[in-house]
C-alpha positions as CSV (number, residue, x, y, z in Angstrom):
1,X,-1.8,17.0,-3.7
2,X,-2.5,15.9,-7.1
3,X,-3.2,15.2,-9.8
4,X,-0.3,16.1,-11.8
5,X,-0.4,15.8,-15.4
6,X,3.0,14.6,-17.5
7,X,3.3,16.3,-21.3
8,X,5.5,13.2,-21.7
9,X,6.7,9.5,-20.6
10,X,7.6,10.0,-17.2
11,X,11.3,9.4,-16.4
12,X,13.1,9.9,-13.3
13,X,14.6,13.4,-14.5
14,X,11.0,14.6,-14.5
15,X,9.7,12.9,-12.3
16,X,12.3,14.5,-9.6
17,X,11.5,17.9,-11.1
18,X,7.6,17.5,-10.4
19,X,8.7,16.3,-6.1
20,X,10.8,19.3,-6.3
21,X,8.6,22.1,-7.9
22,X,4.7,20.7,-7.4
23,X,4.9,18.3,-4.8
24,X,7.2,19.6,-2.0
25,X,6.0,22.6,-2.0
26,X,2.4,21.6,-1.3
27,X,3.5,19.2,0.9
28,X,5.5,22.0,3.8
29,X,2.2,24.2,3.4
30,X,0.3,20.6,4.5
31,X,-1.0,21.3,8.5
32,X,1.0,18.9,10.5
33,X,3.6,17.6,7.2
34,X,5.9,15.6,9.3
35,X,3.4,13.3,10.6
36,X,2.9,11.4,6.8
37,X,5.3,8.9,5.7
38,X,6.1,8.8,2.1
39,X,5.7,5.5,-0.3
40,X,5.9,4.9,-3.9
41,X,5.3,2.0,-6.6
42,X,8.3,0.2,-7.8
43,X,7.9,2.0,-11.2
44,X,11.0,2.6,-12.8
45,X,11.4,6.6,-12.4
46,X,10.4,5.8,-8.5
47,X,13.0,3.7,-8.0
48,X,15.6,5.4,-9.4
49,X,18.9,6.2,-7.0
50,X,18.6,10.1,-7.7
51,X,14.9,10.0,-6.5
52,X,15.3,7.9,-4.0
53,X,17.8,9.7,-2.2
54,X,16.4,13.2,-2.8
55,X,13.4,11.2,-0.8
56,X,15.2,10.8,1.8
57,X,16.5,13.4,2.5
58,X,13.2,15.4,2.7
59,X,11.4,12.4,4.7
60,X,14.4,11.1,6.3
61,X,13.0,7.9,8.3
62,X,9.2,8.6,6.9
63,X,10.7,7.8,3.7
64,X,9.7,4.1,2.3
65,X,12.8,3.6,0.4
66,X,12.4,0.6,-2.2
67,X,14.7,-1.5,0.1
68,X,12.2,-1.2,2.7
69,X,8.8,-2.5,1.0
70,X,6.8,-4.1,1.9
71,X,9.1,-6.8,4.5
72,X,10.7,-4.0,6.4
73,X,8.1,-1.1,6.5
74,X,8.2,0.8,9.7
75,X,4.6,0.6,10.7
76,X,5.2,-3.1,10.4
């Protein structure tokens, strides 16, 4: 998928605008996309409410939200 390049500090404003317009879209093109569970650092612009639920939405349960990690991951 990567890498992506930031011209500045990564927030979580642009840090949701690179999932949106790099990430996702290269993600539905991936053979077999709903099969891959997504997970993140606890970095602040991960962890942010807007990201996380635009996340979820787009993963639903394959989504790691930061509530889950590490006690209460699914594939534990």
């Amino acid at each position: 998928m990567g890498p992506y390049y930031f011209e500045e500090s990564v927030n979580k404003d642009n840090y949701l605008e690179m999932l949106k317009t790099y990430f996702w879209r290269r993600h539905v093109q991936t053979p077999n996309n709903t099969k891959y569970y997504f997970q993140q650092d606890g970095a602040t612009p991960h962890t942010a409410d807007t990201v996380q639920n635009w996340l979820k939405d787009k993963f639903s349960k394959k989504f790691v939200h930061k509530k889950m990690w590490p006690a209460h991951a699914p594939w534990i």
